[in-house]
Backbone as CSV, one residue per row, in Angstrom:
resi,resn,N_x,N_y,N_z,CA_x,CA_y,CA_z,C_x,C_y,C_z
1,UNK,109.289,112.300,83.323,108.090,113.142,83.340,106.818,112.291,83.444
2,UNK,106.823,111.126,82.480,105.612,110.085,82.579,104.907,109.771,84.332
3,UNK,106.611,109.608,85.022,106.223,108.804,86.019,105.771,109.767,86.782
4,UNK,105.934,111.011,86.994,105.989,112.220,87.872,104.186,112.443,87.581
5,UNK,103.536,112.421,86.389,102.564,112.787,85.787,101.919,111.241,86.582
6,UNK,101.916,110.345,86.594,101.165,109.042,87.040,100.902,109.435,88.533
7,UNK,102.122,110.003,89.055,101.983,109.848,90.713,101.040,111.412,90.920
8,UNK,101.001,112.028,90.391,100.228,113.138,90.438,98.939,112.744,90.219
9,UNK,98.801,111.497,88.933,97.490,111.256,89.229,96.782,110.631,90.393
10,UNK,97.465,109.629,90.540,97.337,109.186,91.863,97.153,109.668,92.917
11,UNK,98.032,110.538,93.297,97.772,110.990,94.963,97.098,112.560,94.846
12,UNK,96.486,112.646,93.368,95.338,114.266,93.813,94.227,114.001,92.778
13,UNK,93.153,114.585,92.342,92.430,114.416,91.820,92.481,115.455,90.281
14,UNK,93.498,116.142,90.515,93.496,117.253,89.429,93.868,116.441,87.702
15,UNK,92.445,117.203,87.244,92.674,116.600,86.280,93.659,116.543,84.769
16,UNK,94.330,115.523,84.814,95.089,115.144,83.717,94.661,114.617,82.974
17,UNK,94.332,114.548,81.751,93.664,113.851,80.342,95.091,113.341,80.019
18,UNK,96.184,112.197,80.614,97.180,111.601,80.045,97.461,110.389,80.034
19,UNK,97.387,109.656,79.158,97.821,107.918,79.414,98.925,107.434,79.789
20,UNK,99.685,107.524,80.991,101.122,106.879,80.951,101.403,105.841,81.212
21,UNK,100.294,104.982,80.669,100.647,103.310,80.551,101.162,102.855,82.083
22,UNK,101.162,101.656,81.808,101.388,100.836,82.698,103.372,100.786,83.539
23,UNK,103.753,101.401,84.644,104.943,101.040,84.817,105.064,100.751,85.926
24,UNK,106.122,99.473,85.518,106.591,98.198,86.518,107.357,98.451,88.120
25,UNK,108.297,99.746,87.574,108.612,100.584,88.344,107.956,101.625,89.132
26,UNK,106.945,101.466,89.446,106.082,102.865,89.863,106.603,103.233,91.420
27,UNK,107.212,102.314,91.846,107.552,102.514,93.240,108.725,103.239,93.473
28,UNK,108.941,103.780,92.221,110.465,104.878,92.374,109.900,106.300,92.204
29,UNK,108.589,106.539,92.072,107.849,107.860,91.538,108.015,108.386,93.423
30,UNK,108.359,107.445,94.494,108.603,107.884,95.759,109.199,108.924,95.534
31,UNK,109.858,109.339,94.561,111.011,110.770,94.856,110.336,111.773,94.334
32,UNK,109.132,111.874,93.542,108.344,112.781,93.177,107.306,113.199,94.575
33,UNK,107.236,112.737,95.563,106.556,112.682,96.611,105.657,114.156,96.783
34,UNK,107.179,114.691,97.212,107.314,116.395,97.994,106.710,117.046,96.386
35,UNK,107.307,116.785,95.222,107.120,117.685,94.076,105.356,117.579,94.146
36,UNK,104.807,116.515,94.495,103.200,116.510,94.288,102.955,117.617,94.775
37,UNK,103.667,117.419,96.189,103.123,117.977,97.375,103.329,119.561,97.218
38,UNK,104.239,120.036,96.518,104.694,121.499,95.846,103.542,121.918,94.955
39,UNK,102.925,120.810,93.883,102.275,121.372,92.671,100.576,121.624,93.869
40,UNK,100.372,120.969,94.574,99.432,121.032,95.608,99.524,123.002,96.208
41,UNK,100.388,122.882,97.062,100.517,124.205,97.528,100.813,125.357,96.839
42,UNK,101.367,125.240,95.591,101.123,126.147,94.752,99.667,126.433,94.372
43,UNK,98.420,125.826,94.206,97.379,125.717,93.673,96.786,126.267,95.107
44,UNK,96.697,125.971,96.423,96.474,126.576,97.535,96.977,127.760,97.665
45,UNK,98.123,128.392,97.425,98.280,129.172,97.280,97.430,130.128,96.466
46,UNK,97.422,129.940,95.360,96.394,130.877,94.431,95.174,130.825,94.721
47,UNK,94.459,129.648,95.389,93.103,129.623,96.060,93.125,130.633,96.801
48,UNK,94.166,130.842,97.560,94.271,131.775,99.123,93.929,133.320,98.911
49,UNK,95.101,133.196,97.346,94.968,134.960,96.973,94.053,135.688,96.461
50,UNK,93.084,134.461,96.002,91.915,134.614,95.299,90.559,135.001,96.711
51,UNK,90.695,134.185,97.099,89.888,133.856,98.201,89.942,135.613,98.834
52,UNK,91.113,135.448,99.548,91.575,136.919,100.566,90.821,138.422,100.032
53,UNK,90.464,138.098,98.268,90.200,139.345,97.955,88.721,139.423,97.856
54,UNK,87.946,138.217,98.161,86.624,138.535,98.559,85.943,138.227,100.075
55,UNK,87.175,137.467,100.660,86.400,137.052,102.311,87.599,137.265,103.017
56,UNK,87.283,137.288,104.118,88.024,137.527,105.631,89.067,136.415,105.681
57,UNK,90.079,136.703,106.315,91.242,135.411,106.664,90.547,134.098,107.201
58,UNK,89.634,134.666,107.792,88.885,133.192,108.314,87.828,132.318,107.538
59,UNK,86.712,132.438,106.512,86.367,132.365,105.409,87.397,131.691,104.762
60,UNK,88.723,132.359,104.683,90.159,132.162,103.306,90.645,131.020,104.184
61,UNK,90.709,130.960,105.278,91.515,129.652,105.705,90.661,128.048,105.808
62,UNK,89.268,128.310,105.396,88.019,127.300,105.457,88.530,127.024,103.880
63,UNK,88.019,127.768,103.496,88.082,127.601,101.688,89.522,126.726,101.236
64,UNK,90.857,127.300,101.839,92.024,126.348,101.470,92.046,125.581,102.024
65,UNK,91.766,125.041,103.346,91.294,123.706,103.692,90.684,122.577,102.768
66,UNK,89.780,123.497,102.746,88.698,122.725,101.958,89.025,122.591,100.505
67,UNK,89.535,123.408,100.229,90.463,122.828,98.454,91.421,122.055,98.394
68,UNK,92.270,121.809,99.459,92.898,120.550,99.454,92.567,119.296,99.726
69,UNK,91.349,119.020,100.066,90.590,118.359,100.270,89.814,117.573,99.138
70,UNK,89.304,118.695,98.336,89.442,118.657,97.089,90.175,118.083,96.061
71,UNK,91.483,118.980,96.509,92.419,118.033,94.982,93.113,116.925,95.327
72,UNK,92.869,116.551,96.770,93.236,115.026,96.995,92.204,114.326,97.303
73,UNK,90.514,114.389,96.354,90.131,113.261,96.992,89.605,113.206,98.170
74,UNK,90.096,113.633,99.091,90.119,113.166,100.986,90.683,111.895,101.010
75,UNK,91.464,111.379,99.882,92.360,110.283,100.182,92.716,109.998,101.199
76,UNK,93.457,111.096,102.124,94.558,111.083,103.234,93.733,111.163,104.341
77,UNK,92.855,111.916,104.419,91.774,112.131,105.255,91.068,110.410,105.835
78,UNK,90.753,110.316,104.451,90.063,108.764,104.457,90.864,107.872,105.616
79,UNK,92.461,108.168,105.318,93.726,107.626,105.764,93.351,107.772,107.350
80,UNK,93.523,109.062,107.666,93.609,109.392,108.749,92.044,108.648,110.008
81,UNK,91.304,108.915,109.372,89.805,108.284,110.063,90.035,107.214,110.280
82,UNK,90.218,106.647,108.847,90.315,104.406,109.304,91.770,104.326,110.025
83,UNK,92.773,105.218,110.325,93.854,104.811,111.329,93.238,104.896,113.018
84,UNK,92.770,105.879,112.596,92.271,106.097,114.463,91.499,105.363,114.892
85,UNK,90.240,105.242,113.815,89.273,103.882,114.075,89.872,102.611,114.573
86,UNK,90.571,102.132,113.688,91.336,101.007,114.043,92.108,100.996,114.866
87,UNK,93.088,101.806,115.313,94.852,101.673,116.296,93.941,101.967,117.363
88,UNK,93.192,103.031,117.460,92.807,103.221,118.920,91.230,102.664,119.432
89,UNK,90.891,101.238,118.857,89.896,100.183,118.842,90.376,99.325,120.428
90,UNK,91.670,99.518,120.790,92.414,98.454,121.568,91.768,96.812,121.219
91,UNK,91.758,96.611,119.685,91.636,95.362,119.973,93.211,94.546,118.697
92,UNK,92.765,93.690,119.240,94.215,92.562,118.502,94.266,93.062,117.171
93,UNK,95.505,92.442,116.785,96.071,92.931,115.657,94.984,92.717,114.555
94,UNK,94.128,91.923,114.184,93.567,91.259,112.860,92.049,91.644,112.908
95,UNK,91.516,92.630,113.707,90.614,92.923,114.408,91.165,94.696,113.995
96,UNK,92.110,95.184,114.372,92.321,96.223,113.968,92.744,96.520,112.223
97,UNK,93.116,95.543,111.671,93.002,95.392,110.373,91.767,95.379,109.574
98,UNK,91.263,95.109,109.614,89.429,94.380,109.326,89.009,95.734,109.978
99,UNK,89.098,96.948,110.949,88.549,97.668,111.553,89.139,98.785,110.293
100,UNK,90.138,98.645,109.451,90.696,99.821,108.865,90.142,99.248,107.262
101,UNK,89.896,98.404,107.077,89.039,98.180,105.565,87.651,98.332,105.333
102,UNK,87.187,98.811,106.833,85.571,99.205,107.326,85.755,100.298,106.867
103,UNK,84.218,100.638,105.690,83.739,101.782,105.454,83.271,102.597,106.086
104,UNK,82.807,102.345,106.890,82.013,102.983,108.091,82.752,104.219,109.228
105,UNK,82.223,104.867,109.255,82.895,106.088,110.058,82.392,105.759,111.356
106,UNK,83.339,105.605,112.474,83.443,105.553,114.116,83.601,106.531,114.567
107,UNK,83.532,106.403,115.948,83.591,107.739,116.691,84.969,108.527,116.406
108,UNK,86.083,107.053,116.953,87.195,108.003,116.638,87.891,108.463,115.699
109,UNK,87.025,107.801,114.353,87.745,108.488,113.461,87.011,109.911,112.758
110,UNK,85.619,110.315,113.662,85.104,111.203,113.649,85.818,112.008,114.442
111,UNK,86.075,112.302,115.382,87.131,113.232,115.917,88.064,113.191,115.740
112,UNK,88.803,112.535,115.361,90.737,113.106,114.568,90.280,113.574,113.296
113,UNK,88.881,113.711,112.340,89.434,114.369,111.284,88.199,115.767,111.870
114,UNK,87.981,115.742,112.720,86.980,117.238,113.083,88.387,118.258,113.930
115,UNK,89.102,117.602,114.317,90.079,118.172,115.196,91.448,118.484,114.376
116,UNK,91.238,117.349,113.485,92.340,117.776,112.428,91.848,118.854,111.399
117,UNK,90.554,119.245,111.116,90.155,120.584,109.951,90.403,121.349,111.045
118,UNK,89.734,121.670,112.216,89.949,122.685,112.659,91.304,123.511,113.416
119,UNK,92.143,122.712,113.314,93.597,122.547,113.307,93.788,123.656,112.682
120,UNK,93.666,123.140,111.415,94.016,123.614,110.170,93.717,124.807,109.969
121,UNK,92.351,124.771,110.215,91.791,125.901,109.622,92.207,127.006,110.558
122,UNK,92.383,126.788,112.126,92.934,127.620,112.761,94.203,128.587,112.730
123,UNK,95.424,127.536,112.322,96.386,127.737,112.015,97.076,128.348,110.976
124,UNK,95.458,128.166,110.031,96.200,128.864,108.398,95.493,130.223,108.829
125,UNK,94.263,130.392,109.674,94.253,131.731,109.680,95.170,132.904,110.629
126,UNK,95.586,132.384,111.756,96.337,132.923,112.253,97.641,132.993,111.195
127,UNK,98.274,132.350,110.345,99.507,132.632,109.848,98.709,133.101,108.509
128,UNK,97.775,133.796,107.828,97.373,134.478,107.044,97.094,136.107,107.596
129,UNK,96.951,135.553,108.908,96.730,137.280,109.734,97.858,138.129,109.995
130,UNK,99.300,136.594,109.901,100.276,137.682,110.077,101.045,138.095,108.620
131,UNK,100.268,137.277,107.432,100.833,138.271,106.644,101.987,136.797,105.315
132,UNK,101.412,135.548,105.996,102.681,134.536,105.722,101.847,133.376,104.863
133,UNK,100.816,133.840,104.024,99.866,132.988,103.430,101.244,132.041,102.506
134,UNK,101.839,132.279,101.811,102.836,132.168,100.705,103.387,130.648,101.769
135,UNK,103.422,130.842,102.868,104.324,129.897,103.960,103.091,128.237,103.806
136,UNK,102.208,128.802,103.434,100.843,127.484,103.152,102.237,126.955,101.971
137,UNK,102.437,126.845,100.858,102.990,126.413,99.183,103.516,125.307,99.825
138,UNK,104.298,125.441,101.207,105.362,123.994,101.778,104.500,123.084,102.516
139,UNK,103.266,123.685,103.356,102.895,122.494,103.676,102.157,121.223,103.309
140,UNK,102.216,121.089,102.418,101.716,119.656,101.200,103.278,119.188,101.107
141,UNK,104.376,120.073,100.764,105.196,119.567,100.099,105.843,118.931,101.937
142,UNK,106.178,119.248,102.635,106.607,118.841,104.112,105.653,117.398,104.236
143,UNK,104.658,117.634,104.246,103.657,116.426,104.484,104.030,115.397,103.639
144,UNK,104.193,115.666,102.571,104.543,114.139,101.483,106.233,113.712,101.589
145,UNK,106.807,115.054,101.935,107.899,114.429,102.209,108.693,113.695,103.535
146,UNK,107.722,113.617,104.841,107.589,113.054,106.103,107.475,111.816,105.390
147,UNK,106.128,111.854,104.710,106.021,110.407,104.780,106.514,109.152,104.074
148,UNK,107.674,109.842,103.294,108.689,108.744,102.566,109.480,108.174,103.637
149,UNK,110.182,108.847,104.844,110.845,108.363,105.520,110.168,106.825,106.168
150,UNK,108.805,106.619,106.154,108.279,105.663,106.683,108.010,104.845,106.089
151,UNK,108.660,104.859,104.010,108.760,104.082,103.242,109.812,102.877,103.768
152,UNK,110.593,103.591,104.252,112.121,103.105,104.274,112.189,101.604,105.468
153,UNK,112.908,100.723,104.767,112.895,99.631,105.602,111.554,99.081,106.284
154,UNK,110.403,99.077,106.223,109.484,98.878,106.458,108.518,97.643,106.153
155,UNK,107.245,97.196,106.686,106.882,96.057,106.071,104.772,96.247,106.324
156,UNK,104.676,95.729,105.083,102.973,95.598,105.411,102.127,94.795,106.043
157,UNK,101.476,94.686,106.616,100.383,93.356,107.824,99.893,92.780,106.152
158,UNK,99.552,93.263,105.372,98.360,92.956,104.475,98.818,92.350,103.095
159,UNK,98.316,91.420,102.872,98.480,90.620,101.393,98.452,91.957,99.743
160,UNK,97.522,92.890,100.361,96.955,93.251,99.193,96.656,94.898,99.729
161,UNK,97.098,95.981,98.966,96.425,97.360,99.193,97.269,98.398,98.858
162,UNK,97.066,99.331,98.429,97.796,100.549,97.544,98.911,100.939,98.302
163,UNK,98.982,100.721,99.102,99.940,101.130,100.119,100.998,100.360,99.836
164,UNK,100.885,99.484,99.315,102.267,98.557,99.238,103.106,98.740,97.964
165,UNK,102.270,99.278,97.218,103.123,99.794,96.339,104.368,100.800,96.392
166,UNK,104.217,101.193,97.614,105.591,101.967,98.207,106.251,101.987,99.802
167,UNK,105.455,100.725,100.502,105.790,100.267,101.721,106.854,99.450,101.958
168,UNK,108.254,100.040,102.306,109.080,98.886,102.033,110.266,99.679,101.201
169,UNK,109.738,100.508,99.639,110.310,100.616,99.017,111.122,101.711,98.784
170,UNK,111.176,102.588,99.513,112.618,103.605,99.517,113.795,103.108,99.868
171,UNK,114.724,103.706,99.530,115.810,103.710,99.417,116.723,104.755,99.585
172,UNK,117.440,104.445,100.067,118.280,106.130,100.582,118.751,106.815,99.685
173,UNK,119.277,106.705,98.380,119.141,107.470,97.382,117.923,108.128,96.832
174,UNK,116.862,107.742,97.271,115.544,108.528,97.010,115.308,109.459,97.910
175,UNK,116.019,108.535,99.084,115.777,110.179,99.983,116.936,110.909,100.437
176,UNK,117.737,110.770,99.508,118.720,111.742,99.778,118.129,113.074,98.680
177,UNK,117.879,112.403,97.891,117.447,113.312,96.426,116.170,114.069,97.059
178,UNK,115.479,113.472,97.240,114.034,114.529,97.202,114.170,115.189,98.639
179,UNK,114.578,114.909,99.669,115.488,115.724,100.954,115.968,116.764,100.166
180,UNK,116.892,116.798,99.536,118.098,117.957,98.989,117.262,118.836,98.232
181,UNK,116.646,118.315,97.222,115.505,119.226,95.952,114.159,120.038,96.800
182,UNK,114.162,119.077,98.353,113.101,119.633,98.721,113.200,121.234,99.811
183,UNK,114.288,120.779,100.408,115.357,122.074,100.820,115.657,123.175,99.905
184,UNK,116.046,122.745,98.566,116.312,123.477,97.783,115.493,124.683,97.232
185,UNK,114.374,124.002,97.041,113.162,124.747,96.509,112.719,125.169,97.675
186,UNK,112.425,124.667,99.125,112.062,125.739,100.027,112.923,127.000,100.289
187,UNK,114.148,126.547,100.205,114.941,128.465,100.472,114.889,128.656,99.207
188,UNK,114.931,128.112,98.055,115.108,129.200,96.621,113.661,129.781,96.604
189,UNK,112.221,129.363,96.746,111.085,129.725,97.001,110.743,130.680,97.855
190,UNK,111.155,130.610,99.054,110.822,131.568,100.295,111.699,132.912,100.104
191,UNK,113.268,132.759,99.308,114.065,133.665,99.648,114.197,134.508,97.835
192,UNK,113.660,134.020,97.034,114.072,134.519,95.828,112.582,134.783,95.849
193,UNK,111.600,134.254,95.721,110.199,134.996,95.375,109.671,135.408,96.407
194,UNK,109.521,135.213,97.507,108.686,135.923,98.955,109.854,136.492,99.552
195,UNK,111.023,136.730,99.099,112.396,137.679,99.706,112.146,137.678,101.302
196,UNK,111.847,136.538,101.746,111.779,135.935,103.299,113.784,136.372,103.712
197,UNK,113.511,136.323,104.856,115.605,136.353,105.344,115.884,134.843,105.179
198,UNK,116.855,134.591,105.497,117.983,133.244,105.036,117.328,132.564,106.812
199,UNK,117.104,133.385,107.381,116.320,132.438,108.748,114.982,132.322,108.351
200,UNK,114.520,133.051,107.957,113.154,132.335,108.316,112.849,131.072,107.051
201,UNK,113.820,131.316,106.167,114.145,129.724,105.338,114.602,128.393,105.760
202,UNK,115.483,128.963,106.839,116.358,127.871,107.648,115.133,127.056,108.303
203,UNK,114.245,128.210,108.830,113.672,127.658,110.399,112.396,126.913,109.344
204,UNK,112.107,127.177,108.703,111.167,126.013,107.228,111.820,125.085,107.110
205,UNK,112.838,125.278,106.597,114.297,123.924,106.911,114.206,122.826,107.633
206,UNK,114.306,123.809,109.007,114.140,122.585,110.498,113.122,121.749,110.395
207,UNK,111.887,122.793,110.187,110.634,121.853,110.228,110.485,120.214,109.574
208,UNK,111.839,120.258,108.714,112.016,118.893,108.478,112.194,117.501,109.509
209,UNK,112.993,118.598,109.912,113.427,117.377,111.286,112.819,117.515,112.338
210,UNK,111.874,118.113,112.939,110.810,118.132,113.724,109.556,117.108,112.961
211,UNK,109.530,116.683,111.874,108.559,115.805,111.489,108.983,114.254,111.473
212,UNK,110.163,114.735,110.910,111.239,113.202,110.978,111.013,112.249,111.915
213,UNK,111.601,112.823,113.113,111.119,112.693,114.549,110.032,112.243,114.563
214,UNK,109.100,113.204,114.620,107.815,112.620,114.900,107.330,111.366,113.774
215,UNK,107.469,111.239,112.713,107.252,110.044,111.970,108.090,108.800,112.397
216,UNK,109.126,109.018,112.823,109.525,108.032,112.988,108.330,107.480,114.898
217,UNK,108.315,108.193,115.950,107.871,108.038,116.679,106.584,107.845,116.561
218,UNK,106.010,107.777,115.046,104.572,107.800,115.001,104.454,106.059,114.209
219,UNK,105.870,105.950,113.082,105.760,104.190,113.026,106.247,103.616,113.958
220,UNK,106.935,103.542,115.278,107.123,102.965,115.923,105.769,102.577,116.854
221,UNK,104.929,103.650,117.046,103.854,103.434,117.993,102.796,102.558,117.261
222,UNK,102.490,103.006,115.843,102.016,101.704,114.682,102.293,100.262,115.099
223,UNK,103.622,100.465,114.587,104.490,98.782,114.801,104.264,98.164,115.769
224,UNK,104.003,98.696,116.857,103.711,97.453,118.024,101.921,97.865,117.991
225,UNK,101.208,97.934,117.071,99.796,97.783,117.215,99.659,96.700,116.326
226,UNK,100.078,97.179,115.340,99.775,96.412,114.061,100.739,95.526,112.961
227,UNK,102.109,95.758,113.970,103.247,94.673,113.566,103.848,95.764,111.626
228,UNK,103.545,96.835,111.438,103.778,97.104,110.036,102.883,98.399,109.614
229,UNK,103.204,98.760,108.257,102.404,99.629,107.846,101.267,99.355,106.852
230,UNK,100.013,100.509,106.542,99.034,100.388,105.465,99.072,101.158,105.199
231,UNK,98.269,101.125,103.778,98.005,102.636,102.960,97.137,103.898,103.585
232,UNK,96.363,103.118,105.136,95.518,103.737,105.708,96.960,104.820,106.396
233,UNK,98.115,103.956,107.134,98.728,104.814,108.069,99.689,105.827,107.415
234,UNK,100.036,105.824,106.216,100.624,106.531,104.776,99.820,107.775,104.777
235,UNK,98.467,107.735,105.029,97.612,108.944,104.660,97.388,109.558,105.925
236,UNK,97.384,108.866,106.517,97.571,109.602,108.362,98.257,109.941,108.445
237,UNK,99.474,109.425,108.104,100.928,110.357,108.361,101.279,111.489,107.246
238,UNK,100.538,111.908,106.396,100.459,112.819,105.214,99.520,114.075,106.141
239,UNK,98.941,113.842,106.853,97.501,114.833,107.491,98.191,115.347,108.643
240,UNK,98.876,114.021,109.503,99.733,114.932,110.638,100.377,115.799,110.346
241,UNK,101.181,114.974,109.591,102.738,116.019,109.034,102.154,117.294,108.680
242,UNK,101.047,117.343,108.008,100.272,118.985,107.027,100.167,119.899,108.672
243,UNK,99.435,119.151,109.855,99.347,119.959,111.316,100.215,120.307,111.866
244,UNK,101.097,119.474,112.162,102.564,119.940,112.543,103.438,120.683,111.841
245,UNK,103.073,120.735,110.663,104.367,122.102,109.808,103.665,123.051,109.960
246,UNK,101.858,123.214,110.139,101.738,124.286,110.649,101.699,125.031,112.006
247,UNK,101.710,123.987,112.521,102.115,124.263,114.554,103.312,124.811,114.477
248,UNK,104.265,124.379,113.819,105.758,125.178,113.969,105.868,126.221,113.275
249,UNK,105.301,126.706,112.037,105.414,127.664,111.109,104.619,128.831,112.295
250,UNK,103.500,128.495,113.439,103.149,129.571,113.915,103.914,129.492,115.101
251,UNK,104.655,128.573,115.950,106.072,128.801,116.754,106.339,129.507,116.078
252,UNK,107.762,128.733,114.992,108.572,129.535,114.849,109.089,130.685,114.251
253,UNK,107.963,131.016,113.825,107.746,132.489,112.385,106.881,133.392,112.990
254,UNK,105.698,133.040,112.912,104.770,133.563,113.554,104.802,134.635,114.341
């Protein structure tokens, strides 16, 4: 529970008044990933229902945007800006490094996160119009759980940065576990409390492996920029993954 409570602090801003000391192990809290990413969309969720009963779907899909935004900080966001800045700089490897520890906001990382809200915001209102707000609860938990796979076997450019605290460090027993728990809770969730059919659980299901895919095709295109991963490309790949589970949730449900 300690460690589950640390990584929660970490990757959202919601506040915990808890000390859980210092642990050596923190790089196994990887299997709590998706659960963040659950206690996240649950809280979006109730933003949503709250929201819906005083503004329009479109209003309601700004506002949950914008509260996740909120309870992470813009951590991932942050992520996402200094990746684009940097990978798509076309300059050498150590040059694009030094381009991703720049505070400074660039062009391109001004447009992947203007294109990435409005993504969003598009997408949650169209799947709030049809009625599937409840279908928001997975996408935090899909997003954090993409991006363990890019824990796995992996390596960092950088001496030093938060990211390394779990770059490298999965293990296939971590992701066999939070894979299985994370399946689990999407059909026991969708089909026991939103009494969704056993397909439209499945096809939430898939959306796993439609991200897989793409994460993996998204560190490979990394790796030959920047020889490895950062904590910058961890949070980029947390923001995609959130766009793409909702691109398919309005495929394939929708």
């Amino acid at each position: 529970m300690k460690r589950f409570i640390s990584i929660l602090q970490f990757m959202t801003r919601i506040p915990i008044s808890i000390d859980t000391g210092f642990d050596e192990d923190f790089h196994k809290a990887i299997v709590y990933f998706p659960l963040v990413g659950f206690v996240l969309g649950v809280l979006l969720f109730l933003v949503g229902i709250v929201s819906n009963l005083v503004f329009d779907p479109f209003i309601t899909s700004i506002i949950i945007t914008l509260a996740l935004v909120i309870l992470t900080g813009g951590l991932h966001i942050d992520g996402l800006g200094d990746t684009f800045d940097a990978i798509y700089s076309y300059r050498d490897k150590e040059k694009m490094l030094e381009i991703m520890k720049d505070s400074r906001l660039g062009t391109n990382s001004l447009l992947a996160i203007m294109f990435l809200i409005l993504l969003k915001v598009g997408f949650i209102y169209s799947i709030i119009n049809q009625g599937l707000l409840w279908t928001i609860i997975f996408m935090p938990v899909l997003g954090r759980l993409g991006v363990t796979f890019i824990m796995y076997k992996t390596k960092t450019p950088r001496e030093k940065g938060l990211g390394n605290l779990f770059i490298g460090k999965a293990t296939i027993p971590m992701l066999i576990t939070l894979l299985l728990y994370s399946m689990i809770l999407i059909v026991g969730i969708s089909k026991l409390v939103f009494l969704s059919s056993i397909i439209v659980s499945l096809k939430i299901v898939s959306i796993i492996l439609v991200i897989a895919i793409f994460d993996q095709l998204f560190k490979n295109h990394v790796y030959k920029k920047i020889d490895g991963i950062t904590g910058d490309i961890l949070g980029c790949t947390i923001e995609l993954n959130e766009v793409i589970y909702l691109i398919c949730i309005y495929l394939f449900i929708v």
